[in-house]
LONUVEX-591534 format. One record per atom (N, C-alpha, C, CB): x, y, z; residue in one letter. Coordinates in pm, whole numbers, padded with zeros to 5 digits, always signed. Glycine has a CB too. Example, Ala and Ser with C-alpha at 12.3 -4.5 7.8 and 13.67 -1.06 7.14 Angstrom:
2
+01319-00569+00780a+01230-00450+00780a+01320-00330+00780a+01131-00447+00905a+01285-00225+00708s+01367-00106+00714s+01290+00003+00787s+01408-00060+00572s
This chain:
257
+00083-00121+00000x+00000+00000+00000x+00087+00126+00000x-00094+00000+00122x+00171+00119+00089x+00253+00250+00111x+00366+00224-00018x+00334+00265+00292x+00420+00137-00118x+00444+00136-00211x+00368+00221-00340x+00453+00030-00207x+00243+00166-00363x+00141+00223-00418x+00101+00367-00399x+00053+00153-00387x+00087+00451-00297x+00082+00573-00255x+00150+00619-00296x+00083+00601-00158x+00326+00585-00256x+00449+00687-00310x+00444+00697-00472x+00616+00623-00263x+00406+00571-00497x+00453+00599-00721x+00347+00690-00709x+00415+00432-00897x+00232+00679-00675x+00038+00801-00707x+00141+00930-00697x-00160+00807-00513x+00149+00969-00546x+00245+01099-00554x+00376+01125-00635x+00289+01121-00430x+00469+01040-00673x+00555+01077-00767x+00522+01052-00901x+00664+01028-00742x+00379+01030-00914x+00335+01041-01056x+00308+01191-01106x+00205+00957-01072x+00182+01219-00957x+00120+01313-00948x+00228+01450-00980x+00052+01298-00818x+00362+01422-00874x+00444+01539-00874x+00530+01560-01056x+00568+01507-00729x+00525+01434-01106x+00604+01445-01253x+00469+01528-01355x+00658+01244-01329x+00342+01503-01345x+00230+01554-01385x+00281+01708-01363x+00097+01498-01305x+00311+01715-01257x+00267+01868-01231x+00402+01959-01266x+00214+01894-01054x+00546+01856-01229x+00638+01945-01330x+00611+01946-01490x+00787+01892-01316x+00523+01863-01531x+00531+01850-01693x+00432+01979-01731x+00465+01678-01762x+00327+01982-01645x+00237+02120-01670x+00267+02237-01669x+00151+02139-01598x+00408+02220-01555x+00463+02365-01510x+00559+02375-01610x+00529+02385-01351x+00654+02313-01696x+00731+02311-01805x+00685+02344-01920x+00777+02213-01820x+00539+02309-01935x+00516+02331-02066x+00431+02466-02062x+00446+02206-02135x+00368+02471-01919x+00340+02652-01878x+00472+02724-01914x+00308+02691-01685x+00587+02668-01875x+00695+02765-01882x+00767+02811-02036x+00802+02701-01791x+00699+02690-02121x+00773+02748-02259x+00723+02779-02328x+00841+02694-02330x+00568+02826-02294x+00477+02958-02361x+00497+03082-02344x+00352+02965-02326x+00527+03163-02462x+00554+03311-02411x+00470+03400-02344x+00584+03382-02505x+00484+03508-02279x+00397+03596-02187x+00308+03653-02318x+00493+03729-02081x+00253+03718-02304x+00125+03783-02372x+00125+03917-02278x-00037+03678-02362x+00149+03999-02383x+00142+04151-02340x+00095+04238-02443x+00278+04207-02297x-00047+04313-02366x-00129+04373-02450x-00131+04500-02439x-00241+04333-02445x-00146+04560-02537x-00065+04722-02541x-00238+04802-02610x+00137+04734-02707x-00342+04875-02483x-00441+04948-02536x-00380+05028-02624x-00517+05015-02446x-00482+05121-02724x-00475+05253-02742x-00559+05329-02691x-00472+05280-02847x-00552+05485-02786x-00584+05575-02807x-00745+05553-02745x-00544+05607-02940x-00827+05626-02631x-00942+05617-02615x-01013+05478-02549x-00978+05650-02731x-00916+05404-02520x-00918+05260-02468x-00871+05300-02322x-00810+05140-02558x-00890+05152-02251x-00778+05126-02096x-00755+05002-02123x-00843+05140-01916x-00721+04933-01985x-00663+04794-02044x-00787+04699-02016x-00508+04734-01961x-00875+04724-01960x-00978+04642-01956x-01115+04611-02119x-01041+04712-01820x-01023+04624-02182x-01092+04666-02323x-01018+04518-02365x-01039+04847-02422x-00947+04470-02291x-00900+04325-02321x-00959+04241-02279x-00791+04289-02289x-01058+04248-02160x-01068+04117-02090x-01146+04015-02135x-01108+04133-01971x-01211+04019-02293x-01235+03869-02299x-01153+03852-02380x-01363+03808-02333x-01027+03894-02438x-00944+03790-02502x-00844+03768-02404x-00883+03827-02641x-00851+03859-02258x-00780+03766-02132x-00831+03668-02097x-00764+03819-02012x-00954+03657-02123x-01017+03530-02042x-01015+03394-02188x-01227+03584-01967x-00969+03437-02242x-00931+03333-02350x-00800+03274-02329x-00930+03393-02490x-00731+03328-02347x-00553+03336-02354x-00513+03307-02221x-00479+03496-02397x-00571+03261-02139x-00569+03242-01968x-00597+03092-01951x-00702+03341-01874x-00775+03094-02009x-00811+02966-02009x-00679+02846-02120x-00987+02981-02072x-00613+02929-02224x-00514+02849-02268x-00379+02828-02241x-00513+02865-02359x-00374+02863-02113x-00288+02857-02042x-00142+02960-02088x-00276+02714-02034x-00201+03078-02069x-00084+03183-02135x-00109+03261-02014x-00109+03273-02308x+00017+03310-01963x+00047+03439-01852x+00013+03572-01959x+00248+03443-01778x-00061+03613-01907x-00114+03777-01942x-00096+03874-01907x-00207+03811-01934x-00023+04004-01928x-00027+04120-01918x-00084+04259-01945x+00028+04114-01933x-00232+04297-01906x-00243+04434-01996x-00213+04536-01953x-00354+04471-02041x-00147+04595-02034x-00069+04736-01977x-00188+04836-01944x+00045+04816-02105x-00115+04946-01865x-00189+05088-01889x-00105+05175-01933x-00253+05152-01773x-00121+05165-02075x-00057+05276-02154x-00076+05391-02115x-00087+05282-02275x+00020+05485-02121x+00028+05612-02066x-00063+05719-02179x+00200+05651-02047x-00057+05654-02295x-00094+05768-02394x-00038+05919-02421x-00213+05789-02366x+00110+05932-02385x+00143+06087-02420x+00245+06066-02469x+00156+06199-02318x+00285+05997-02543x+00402+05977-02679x+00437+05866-02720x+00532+06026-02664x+00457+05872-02857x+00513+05732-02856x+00648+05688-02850x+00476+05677-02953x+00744+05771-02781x+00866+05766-02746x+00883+05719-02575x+00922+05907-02786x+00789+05800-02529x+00791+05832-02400x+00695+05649-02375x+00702+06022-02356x+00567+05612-02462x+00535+05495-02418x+00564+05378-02408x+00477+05482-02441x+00694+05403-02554x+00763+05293-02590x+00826+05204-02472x+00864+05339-02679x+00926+05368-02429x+01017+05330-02309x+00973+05223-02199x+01042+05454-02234x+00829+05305-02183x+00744+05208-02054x+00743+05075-02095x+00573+05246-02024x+00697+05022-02230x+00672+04896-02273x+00740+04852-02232x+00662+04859-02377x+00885+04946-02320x+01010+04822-02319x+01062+04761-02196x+01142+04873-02378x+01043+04890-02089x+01088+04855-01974x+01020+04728-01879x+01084+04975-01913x+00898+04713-01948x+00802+04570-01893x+00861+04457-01907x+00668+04538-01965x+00864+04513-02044x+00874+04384-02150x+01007+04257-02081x+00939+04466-02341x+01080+04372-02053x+01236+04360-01996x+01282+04250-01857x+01274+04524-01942x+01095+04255-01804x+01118+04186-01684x+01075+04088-01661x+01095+04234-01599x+01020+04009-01814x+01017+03933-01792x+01112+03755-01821x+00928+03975-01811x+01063+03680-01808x+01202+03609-01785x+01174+03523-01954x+01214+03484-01600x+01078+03492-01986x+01024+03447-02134x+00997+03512-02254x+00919+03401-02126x+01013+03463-02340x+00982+03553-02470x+00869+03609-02479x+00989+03489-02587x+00845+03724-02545x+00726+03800-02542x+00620+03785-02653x+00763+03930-02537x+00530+03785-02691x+00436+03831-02775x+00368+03966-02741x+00345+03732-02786x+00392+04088-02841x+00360+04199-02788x+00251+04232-02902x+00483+04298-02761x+00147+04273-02807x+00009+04296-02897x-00026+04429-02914x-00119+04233-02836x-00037+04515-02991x-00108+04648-03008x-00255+04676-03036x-00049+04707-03104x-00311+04772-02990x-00434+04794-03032x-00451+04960-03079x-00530+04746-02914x-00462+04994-03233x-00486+05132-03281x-00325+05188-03198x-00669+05213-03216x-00349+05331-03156x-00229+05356-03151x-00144+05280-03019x-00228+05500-03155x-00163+05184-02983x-00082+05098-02930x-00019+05023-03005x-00130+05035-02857x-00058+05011-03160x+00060+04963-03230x+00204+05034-03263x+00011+04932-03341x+00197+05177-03285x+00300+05246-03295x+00401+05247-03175x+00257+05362-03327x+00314+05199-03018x+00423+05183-02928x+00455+05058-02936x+00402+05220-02795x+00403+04950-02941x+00498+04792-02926x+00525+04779-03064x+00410+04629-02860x+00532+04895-03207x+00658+04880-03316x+00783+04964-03225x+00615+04973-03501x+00753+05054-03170x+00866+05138-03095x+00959+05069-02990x+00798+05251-03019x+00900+04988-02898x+00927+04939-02799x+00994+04832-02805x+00843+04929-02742x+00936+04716-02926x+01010+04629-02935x+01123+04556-02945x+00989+04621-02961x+01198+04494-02871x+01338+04424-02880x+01345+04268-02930x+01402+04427-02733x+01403+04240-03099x+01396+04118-03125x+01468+04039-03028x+01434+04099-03247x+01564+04080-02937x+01616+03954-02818x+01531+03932-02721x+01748+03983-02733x+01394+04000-02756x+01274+03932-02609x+01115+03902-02674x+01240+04091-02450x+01156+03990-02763x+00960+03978-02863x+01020+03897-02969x+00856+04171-02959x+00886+03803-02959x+00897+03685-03057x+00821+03726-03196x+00825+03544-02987x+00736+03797-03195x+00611+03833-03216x+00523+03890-03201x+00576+03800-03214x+00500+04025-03341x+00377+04182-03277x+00262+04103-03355x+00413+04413-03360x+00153+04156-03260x+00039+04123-03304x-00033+04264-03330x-00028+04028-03207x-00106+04319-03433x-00169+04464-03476x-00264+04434-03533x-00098+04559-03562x-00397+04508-03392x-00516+04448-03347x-00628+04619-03407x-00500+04393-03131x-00630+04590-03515x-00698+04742-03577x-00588+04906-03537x-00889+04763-03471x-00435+04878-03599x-00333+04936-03544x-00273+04981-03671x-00250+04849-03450x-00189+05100-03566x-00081+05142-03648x+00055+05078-03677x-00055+05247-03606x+00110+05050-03797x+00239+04977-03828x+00322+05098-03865x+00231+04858-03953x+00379+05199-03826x+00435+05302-03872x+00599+05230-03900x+00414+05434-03761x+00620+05308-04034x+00805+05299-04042x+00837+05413-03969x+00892+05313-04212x+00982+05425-03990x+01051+05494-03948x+00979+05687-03976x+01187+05435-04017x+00964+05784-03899x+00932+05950-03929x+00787+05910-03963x+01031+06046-04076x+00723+05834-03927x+00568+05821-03985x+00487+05831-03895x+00526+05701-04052x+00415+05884-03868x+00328+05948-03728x+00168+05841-03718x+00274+06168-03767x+00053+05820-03656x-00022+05767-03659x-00151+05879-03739x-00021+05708-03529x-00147+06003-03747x-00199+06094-03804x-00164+06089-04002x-00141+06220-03713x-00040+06075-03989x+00034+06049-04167x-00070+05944-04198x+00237+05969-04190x-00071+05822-04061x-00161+05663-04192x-00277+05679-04193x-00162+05475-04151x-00342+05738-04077x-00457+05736-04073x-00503+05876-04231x-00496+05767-03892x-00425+05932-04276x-00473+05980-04362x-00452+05952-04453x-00471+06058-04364x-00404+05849-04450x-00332+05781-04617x-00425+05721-04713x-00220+05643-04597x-00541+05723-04651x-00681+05671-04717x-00747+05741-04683x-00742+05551-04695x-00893+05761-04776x-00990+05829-04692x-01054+05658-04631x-01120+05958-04801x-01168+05766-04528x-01220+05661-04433x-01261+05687-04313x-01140+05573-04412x-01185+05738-04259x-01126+05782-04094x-01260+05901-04091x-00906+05874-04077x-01355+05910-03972x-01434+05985-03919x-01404+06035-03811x-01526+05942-03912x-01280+05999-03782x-01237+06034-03616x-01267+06178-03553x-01070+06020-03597x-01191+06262-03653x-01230+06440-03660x-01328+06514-03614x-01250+06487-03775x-01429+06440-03660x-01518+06531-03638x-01582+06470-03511x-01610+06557-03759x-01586+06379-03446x-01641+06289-03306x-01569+06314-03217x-01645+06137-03305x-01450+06411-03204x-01356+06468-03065x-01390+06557-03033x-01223+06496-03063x-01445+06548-02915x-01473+06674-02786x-01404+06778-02784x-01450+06638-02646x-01429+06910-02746x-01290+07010-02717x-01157+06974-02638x-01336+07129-02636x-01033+06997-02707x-00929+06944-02638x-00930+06981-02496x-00811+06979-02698x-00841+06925-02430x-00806+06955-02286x-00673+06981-02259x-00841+06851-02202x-00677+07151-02210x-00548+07206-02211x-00432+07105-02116x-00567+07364-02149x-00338+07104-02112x-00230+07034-02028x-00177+07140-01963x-00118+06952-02104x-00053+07147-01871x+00042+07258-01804x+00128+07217-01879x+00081+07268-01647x+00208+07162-01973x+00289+07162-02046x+00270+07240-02177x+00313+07049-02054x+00148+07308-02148x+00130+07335-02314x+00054+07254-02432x+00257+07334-02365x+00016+07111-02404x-00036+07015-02489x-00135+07007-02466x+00005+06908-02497x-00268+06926-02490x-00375+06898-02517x-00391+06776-02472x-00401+06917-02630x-00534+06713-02427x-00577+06589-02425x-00659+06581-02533x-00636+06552-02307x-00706+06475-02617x-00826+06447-02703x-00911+06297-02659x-00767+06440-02867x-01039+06298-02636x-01141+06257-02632x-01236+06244-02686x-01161+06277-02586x-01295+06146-02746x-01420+06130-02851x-01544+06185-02706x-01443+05910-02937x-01627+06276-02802x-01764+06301-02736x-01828+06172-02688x-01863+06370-02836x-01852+06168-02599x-01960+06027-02535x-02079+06002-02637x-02050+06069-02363x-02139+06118-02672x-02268+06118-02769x-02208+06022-02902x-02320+06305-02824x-02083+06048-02929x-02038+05987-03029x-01983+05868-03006x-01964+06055-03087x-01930+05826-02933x-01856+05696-02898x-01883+05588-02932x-01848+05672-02793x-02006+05598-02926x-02074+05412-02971x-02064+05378-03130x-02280+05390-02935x-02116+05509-03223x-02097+05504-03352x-02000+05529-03399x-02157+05557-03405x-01898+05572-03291x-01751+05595-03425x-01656+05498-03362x-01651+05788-03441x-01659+05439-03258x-01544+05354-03208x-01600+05220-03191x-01481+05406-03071x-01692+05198-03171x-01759+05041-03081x-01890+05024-03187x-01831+05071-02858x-01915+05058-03296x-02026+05039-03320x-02138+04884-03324x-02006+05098-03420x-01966+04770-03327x-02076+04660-03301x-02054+04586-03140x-02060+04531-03436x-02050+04669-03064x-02066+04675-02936x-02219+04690-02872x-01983+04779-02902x-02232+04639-02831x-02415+04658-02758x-02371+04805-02688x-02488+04498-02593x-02523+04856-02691x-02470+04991-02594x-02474+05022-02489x-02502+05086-02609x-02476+04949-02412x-02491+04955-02267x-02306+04967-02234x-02591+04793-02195x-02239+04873-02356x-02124+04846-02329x-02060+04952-02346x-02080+04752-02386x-02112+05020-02465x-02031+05130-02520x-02054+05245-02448x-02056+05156-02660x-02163+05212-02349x-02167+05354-02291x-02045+05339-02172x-02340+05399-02222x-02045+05274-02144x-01941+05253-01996x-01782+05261-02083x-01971+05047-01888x-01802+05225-02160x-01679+05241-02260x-01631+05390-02304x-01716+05166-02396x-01717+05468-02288x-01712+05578-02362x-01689+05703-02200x-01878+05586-02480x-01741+05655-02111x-01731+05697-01989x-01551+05706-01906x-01836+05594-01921x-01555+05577-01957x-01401+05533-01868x-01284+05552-01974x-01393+05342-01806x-01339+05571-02097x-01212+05611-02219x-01096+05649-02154x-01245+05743-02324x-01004+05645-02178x-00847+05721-02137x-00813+05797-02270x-00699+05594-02097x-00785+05907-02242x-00752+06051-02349x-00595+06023-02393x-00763+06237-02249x-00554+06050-02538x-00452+06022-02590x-00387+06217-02581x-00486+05926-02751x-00255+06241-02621x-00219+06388-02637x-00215+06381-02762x-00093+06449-02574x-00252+06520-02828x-00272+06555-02953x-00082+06511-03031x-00338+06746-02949x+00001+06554-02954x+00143+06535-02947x+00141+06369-02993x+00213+06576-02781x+00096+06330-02914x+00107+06156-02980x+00087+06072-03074x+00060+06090-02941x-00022+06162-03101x-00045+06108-03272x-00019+06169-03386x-00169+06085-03308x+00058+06260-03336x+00165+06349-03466x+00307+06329-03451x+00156+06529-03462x+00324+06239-03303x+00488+06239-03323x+00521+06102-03407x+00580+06238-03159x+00628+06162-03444x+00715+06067-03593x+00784+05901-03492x+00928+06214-03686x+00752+05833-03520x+00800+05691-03499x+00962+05686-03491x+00745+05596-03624x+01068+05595-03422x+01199+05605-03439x+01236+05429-03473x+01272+05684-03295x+01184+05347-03444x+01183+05268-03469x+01049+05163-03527x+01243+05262-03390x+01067+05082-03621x+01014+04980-03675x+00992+04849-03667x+01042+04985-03736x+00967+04795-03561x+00993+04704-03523x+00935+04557-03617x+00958+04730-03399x+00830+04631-03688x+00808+04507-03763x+00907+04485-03866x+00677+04504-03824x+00958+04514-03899x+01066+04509-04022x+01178+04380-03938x+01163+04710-04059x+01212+04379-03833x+01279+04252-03798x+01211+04144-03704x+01402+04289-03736x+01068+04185-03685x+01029+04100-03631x+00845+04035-03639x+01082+04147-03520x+00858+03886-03648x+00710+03827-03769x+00603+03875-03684x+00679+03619-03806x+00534+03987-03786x+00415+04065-03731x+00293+03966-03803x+00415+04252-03787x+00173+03993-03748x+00061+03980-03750x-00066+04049-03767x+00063+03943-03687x-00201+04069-03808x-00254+04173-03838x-00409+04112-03810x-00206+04229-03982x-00466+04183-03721x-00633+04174-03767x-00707+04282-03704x-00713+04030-03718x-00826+04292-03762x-00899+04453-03779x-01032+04411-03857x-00791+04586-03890x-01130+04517-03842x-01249+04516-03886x-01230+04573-04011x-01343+04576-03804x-01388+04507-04066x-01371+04581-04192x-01527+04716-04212x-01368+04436-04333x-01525+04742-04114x-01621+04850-04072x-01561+04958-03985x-01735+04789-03996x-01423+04963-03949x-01333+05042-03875x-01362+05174-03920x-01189+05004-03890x-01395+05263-03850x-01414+05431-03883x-01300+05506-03823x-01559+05502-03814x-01209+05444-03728x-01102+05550-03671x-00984+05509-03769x-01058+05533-03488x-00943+05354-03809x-00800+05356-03900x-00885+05293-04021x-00639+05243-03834x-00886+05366-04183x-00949+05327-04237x-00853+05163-04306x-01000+05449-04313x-00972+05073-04333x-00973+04928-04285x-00835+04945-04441x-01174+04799-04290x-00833+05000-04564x-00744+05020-04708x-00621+05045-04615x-00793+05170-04839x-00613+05155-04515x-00447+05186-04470x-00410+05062-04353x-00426+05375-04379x-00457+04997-04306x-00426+04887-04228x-00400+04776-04306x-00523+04859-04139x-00452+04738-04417x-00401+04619-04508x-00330+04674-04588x-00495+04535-04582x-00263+04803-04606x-00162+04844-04669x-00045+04839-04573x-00188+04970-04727x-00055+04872-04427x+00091+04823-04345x+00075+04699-04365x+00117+04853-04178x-00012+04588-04333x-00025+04466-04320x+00081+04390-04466x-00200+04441-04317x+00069+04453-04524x+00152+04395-04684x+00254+04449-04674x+00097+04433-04842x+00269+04554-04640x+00419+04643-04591x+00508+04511-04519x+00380+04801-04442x+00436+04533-04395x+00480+04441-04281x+00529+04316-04332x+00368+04411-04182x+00459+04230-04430x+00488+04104-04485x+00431+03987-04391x+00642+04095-04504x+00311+04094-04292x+00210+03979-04226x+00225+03841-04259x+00070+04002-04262x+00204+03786-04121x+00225+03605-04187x+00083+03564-04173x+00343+03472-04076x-00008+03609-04131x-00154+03593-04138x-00224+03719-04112x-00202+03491-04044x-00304+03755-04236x-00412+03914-04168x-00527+03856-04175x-00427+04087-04268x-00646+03887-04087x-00783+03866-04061x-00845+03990-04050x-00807+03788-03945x-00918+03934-04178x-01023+04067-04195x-01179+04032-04114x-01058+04098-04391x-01193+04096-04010x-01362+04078-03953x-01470+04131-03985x-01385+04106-03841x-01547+04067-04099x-01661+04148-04160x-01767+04190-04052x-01734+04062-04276x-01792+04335-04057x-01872+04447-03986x-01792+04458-03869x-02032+04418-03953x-01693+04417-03837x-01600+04495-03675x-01561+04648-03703x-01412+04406-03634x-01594+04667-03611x-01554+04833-03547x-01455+04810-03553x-01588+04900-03406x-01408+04966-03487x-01201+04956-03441x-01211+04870-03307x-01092+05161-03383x-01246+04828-03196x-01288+04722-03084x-01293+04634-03155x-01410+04729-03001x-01217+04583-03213x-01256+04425-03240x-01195+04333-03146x-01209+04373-03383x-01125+04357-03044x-01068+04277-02960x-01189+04259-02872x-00937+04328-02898x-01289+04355-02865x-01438+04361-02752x-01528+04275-02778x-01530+04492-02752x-01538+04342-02987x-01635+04274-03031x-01617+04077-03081x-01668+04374-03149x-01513+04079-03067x-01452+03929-03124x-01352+03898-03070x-01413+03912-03262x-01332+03868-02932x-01237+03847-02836x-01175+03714-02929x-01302+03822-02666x-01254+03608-02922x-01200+03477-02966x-01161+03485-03116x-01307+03361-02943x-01179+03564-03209x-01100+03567-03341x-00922+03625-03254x-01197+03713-03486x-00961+03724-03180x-00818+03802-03169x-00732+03733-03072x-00832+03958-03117x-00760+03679-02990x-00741+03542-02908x-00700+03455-03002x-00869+03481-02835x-00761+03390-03114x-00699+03284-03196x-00578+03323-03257x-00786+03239-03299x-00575+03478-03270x-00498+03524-03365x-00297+03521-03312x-00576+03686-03391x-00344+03580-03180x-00234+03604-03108x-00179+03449-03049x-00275+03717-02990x-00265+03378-03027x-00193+03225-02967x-00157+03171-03142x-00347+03081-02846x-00177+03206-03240x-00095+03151-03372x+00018+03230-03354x-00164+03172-03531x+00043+03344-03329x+00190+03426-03333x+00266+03341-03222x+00182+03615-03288x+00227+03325-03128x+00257+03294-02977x+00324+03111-03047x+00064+03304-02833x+00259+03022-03116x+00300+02928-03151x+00402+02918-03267x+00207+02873-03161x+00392+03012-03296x+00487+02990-03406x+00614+02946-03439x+00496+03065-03444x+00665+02906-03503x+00847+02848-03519x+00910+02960-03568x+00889+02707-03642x
């Protein structure tokens, strides 16, 4: 009997290093909001990427440069002990292209985002097509003590220009708790590219009114995407509205060779 017991427990204990090993050679998952977002604009593709046994991170992007946000990323990114998969959303793509280090990111994921090269601002792509309604759905800026501005989509507007296939109950609480980007941020010029050395990924709606859906599959071909997903009728939220497409999307980067 007490033979029998010890193999159960040193079965049990080899079970549980084999779970914890193969937990350990999945990369972290780190999700980078944007512009008019927080980080809870992730949580059902956290509750995806969790249930598949991936360690999760969503940042709280600072939103006042993309030099200044990069830094923060990178400095995350930095602590952790596994390779990264770094995810962007809108202008959270211009910070995890900024931020990124091919000796720790395996893999960007650009989740209705900006892919900027090098001097290319998120204001340059977003006008590189028509499309974009953003303009006219921002509230009066909000002065800073530095001299800069905050920008905010009007609440009245929020549901139809950012979340539109969001129920609205959602979009109203969405539109309430928004986090304000600086006008400075989406005109400053990019310094690094990170997709250019490292295998990016791409998915986005094809009903997007803030990055029009033509300039996102034009970085996406830039980029040399190894898979883009187009979501017929997604808003720019498509991580809200289709957690489990963007969830599928990022555990294919996350697996990759």
């Amino acid at each position: 009997m007490i033979k029998l017991i010890t193999a159960a427990l040193l079965g049990a204990a080899a079970l549980g290093m084999t779970g914890s090993a193969n937990a350990a050679e999945k990369p972290a998952i780190v999700l980078v909001h944007g512009a008019f977002a927080e980080a809870s604009s992730w949580n059902g593709v956290i509750k995806k990427l969790e249930a598949d046994g991936y360690s999760v991170t969503a940042v709280a992007n600072p939103l006042r440069g993309v030099k200044s946000d990069g830094d923060y990323v990178r400095h995350l990114v930095a602590s952790f002990k596994t390779p990264v998969v770094l995810v962007g959303h809108s202008y959270g793509g211009s910070v995890i292209s900024e931020a990124a280090d091919p000796s720790k990111v395996k893999s960007l994921v650009f989740v209705s985002a900006f892919a900027p090269d090098t001097g290319e601002s998120a204001i340059d792509l977003s006008g590189k097509f028509p499309g974009s309604t953003l303009g006219g759905t921002l509230a009066a800026p909000v002065a800073l003590n530095d001299g800069g501005e905050d920008l905010y989509i009007r609440q009245d507007k929020f549901h139809s220009q950012f979340a539109a296939d969001v129920p609205a109950a959602a979009a109203k609480l969405m539109a309430a708790t928004q986090r304000p980007v600086t006008s400075a941020a989406l005109g400053e010029k990019s310094e690094n590219a990170a997709w250019k050395n490292i295998p990016s990924w791409f998915i986005y709606g094809d009903a997007d009114k803030n990055i029009p859906p033509k300039a996102i599959a034009w970085m996406a071909e830039r980029a040399k995407s190894k898979d883009t997903v187009v979501v017929k009728g997604a808003s720019h939220v498509v991580m809200v509205s289709h957690p489990d497409k963007v969830a599928k999307i990022i555990e294919e980067a996350a697996t990759a060779k």
